[in-house]
ZAMARGU-4260 file (C-alpha; in steps of 0.2 Angstrom, whole numbers, plus 5000, padded with zeros to 4 digits):
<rodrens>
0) 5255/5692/5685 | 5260/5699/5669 | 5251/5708/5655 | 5254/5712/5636 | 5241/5721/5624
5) 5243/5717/5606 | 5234/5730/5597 | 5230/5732/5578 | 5231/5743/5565 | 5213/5741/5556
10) 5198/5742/5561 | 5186/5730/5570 | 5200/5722/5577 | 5198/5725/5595 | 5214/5723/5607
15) 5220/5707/5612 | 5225/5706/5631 | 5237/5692/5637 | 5245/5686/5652 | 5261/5677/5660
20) 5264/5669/5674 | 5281/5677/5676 | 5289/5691/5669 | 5304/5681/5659 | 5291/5673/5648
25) 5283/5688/5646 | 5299/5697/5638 | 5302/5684/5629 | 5283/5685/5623 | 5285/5701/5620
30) 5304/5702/5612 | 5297/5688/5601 | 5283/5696/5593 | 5295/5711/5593 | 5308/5702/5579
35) 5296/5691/5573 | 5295/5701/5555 | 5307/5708/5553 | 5324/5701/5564 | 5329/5692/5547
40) 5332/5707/5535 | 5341/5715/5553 | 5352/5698/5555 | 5355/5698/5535 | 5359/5717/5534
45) 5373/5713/5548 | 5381/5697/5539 | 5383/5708/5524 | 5392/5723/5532 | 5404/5712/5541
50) 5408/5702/5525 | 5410/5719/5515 | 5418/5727/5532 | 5432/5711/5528 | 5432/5713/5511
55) 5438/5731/5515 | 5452/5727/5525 | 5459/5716/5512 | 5458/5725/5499 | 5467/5739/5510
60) 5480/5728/5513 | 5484/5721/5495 | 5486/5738/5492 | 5498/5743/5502 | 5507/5726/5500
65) 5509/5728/5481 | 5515/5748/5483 | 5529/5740/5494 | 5530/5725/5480 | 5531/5743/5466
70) 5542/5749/5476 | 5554/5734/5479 | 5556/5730/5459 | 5560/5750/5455 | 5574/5747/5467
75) 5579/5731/5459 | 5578/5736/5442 | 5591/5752/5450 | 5601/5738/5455 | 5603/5730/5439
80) 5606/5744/5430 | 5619/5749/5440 | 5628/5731/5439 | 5626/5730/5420 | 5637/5747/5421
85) 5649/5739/5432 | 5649/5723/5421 | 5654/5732/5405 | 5666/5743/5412 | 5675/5729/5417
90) 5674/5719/5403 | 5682/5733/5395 | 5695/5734/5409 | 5699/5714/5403 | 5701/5718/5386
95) 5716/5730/5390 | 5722/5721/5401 | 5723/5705/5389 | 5736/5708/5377 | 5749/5715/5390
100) 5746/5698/5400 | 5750/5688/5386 | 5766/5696/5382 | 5772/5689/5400 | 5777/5672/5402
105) 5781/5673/5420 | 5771/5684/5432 | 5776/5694/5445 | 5774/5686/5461 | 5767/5704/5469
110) 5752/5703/5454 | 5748/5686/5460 | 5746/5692/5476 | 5737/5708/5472 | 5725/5697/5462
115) 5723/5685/5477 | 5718/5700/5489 | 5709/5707/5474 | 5698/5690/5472 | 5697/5688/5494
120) 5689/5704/5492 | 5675/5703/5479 | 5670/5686/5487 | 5668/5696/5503 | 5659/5711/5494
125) 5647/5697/5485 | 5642/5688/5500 | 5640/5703/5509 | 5628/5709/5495 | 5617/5694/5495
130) 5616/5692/5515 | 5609/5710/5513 | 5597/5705/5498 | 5592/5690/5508 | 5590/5701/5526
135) 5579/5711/5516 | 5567/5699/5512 | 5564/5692/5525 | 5558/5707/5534 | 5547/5713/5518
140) 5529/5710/5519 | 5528/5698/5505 | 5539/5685/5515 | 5528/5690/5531 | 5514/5686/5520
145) 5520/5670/5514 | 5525/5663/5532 | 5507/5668/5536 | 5502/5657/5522 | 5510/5644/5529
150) 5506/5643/5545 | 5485/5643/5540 | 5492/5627/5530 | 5501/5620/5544 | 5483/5623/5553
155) 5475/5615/5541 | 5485/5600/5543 | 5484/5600/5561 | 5464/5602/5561 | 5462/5589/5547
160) 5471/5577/5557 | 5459/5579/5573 | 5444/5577/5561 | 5449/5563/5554 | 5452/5556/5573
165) 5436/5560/5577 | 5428/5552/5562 | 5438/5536/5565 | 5430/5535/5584 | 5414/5540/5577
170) 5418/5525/5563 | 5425/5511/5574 | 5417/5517/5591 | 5400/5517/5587 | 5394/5513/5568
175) 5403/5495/5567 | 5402/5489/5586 | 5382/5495/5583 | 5382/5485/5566 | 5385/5473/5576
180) 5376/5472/5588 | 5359/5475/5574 | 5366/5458/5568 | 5366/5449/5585 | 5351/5435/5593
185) 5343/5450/5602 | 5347/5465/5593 | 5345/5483/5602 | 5343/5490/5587 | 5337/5487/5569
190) 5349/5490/5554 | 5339/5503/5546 | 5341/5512/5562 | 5359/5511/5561 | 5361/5515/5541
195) 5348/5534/5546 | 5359/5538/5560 | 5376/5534/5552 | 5371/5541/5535 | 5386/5541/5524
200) 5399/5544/5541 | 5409/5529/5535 | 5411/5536/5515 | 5416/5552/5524 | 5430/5545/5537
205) 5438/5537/5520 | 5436/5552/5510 | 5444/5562/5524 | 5460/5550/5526 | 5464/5551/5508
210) 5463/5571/5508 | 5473/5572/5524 | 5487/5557/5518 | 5488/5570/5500 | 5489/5587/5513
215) 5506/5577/5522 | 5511/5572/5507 | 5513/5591/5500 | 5519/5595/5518 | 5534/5585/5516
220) 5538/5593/5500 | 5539/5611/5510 | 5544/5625/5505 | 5533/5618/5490 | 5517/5619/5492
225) 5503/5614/5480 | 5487/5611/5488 | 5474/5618/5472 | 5475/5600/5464 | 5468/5593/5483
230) 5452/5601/5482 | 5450/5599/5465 | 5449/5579/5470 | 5437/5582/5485 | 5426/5596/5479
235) 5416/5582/5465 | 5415/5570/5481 | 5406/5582/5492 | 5387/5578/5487 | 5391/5564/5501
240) 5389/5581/5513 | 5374/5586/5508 | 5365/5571/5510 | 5371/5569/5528 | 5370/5585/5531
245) 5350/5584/5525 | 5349/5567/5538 | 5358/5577/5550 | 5340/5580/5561 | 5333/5566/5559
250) 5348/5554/5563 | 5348/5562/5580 | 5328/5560/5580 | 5330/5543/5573 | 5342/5541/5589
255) 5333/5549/5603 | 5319/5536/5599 | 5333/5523/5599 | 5337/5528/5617 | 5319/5525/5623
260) 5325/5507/5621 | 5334/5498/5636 | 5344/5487/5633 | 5350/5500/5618 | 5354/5515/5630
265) 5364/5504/5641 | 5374/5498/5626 | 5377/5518/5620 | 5380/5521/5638 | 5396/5508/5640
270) 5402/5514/5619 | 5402/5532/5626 | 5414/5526/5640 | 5428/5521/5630 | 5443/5531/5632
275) 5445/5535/5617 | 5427/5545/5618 | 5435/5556/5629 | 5417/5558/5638 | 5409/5566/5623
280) 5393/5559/5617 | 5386/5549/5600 | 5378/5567/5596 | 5392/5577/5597 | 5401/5565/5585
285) 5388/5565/5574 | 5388/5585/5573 | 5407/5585/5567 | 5406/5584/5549 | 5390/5600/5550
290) 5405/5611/5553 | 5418/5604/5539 | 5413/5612/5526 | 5411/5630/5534 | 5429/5626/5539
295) 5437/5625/5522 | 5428/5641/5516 | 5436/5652/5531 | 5451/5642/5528 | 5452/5647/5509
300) 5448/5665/5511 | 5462/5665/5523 | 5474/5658/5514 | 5467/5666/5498 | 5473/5686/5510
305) 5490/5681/5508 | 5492/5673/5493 | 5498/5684/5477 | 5487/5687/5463 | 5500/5681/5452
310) 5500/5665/5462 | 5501/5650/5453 | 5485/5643/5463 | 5475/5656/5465 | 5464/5653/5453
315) 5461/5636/5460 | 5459/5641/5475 | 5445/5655/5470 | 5437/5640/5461 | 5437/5630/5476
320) 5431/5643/5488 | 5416/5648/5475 | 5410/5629/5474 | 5413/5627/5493 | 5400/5642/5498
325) 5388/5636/5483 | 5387/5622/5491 | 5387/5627/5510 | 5373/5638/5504 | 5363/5625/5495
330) 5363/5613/5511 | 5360/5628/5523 | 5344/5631/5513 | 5339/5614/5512 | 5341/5608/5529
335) 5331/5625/5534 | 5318/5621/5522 | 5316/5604/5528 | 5315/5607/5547 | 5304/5622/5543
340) 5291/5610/5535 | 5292/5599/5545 | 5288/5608/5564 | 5275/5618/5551 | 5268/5601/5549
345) 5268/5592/5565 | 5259/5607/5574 | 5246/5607/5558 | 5242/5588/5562 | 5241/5593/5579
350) 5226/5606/5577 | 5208/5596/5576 | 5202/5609/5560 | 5218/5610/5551 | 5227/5625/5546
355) 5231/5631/5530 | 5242/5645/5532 | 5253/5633/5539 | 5256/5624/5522 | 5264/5640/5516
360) 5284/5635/5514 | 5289/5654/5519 | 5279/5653/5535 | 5294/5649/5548 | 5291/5645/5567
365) 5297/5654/5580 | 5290/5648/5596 | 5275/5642/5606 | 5268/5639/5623 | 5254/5644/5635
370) 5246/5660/5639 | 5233/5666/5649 | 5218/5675/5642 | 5213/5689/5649 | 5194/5700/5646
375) 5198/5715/5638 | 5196/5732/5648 | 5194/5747/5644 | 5195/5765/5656 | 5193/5750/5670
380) 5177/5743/5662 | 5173/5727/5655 | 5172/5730/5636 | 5159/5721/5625 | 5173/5712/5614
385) 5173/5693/5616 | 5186/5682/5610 | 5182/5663/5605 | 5171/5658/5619 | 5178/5667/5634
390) 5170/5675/5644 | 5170/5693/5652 | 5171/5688/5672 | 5183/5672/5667 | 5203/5668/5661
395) 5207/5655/5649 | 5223/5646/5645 | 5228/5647/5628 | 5240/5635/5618 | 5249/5649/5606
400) 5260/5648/5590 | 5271/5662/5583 | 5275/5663/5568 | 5285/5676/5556 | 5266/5680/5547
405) 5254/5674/5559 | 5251/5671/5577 | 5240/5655/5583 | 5229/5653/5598 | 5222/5638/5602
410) 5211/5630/5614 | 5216/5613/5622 | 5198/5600/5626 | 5196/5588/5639 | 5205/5574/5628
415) 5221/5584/5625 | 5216/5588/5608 | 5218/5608/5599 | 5205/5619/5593 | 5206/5635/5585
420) 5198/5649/5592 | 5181/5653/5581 | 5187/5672/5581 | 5203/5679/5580 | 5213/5662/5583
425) 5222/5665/5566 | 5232/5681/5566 | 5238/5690/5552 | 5255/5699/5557 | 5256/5709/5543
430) 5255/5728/5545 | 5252/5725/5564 | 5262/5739/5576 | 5268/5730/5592 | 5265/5742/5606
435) 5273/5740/5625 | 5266/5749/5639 | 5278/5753/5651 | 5268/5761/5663 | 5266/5753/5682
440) 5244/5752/5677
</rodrens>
């Protein structure tokens, strides 16, 4: 058996002793209560310093790349200098030349051989000039930079085309053999079943084709690569997102109370079987389009580390990384939100009083389960503090509730049904100091 003490700061609040049956659930009791409050700023704080941690390294590294770049055009501009000189003294060389040439009607044949040799050699000297120019730049850091461009866009071509796959047997594996099968003598399942789980899945697998045909398109005019106009056509089309995204949870609710049915779970069973399934189930193709969007924003800022700020497209593609996480941000709230809510809800229906605190929208769950009640003792005596209706020489099972701001404890009747405890079975969290005793008694 397995003891914790919550203890609190003000007065006429006596300890509350609980009990495990095991020491696992006890930690996690304990390491629970412990993050309860204040895990999110901790977990927030973190995301922040690695984003800005990131955000360092680039800007480090677009540094150095444009003193390379500096660098690079001061030697150039040298260059040209120097062959504007060159130019001009020759051009002057011609001039003199000019007069005495056209004074001779038959050229010596060892000038025309001088000038052979003469031109052989220039050619060579030329070509020799530009292999070095183009050996140069192909081991600077700006050509580094753009074959690192590339290749994130040869990714994302790569990864499209598997999502795309995966929508197409979500699509033709699952949503139009079920359609069907609502439309049969003996349907398995209704059509308004079908239309919650498969929210917007089949708008989304065309979407996707088109976006992926445009991505091969601009592949096949490589070394050209445009690819700002693309998102500028699917960035107006993602509302469709958010809606799936907000049916996410309760499509796969919707669906595990499809599967309580037969003749339906049978049917999943033999769709799930097809080879082209590859032994993954419904809900993991469902939870494929949750991840899309997160995709294209670490995609973007990728491709955004190596592309130049002079960059034709990187303007557009700022614009498209903005809206992205907007919008990412928007459903991640949303969907939070909603679930929130919604467990908030279904465990205040449960309770026979009622609980108001639970209609607060910034009250978030965080677990719940049964504990034993224990009578409190003090100095190895029985203290005078009663909680509810337990009593001193007796243990109770108690159906609890964490929450970020309060903590629930329940009583369960004869008929299955939840009480409240009369006192202290709504605890307030707030300026509580969580204490653990780590000695042996």
């Amino acid at each position: 058996q397995f003891y914790f003490t919550v203890l609190f700061g003000h007065e006429g609040q006596k300890p509350l002793e609980l009990r495990c049956e095991d020491e696992a659930d006890g930690d996690e009791w304990v390491e629970a209560i412990h993050q309860a409050s204040y895990s999110d700023i901790l977990i927030e704080r973190e995301v922040l310093m690695q984003k800005y941690i990131h955000l360092v390294q680039i800007v480090e590294t677009e540094k150095i790349a444009a003193n390379q770049l500096r660098h690079q055009l001061e030697d150039q501009d040298t260059e040209i200098e120097r062959l504007k000189s060159e130019i001009i003294a020759l051009n002057k060389t011609k001039e003199r030349m000019r007069p005495y040439q056209g004074n001779q009607e038959d050229e010596d044949p060892d000038i025309k051989k001088i000038k052979k040799v003469q031109s052989f050699m220039r050619g060579w000297l030329c070509r020799r000039k530009w292999k070095t120019i183009v050996q140069d730049y192909i081991c600077s850091p700006h050509a580094e930079s753009m074959r690192k461009r590339n290749q994130i866009v040869f990714n994302m071509v790569e990864a499209e085309s598997e999502y795309v796959h995966q929508l197409y047997v979500l699509v033709n594996c699952f949503l139009r053999p079920l359609r069907m099968a609502a439309s049969s003598k003996k349907p398995p399942i209704s059509h308004d079943d079908v239309s919650s789980i498969f929210l917007n899945s089949e708008t989304i697998m065309f979407l996707h084709e088109i976006f992926h045909q445009g991505l091969k398109a601009r592949i096949a005019n490589w070394p050209t690569l445009i690819l700002a106009d693309l998102f500028d056509i699917l960035l107006p089309m993602l509302n469709i997102y958010q809606e799936f995204v907000r049916n996410h949870q309760y499509s796969l609710q919707v669906l595990a109370n499809c599967k309580q049915n037969r003749d339906f779970d049978k049917l999943l069973k033999q769709y799930e079987a097809n080879p082209a399934c590859e032994g993954r189930m419904l809900e993991t193709f469902l939870t494929y389009p949750m991840f899309q969007i997160p995709r294209y924003i670490i995609t973007l800022h990728e491709l955004l580390a190596h592309t130049p700020h002079e960059h034709v497209e990187r303007k557009s593609l700022e614009f498209a990384k903005s809206k992205l996480e907007e919008l990412s941000r928007v459903m991640h709230d949303e969907v939070s939100d909603t679930e929130n809510i919604r467990k908030n809800l279904a465990i205040e229906r449960t309770i026979v009083e009622g609980c108001d605190i639970l209609l607060d929208t910034s009250q978030t769950f965080i677990r719940q389960g049964s504990l034993i009640q224990v009578p409190s003792v003090e100095r190895g005596k029985l203290s005078k503090v009663r909680l509810g209706s337990l009593s001193l020489k007796k243990e109770g099972e108690r159906q609890c509730f964490l929450f970020t701001k309060h903590f629930l404890i329940c009583t369960r009747s004869s008929g299955g049904k939840l009480h409240l405890l009369k006192t202290g079975g709504v605890l307030s969290l707030i300026e509580c100091t969580l204490i653990e005793e780590t000695e042996a008694t």
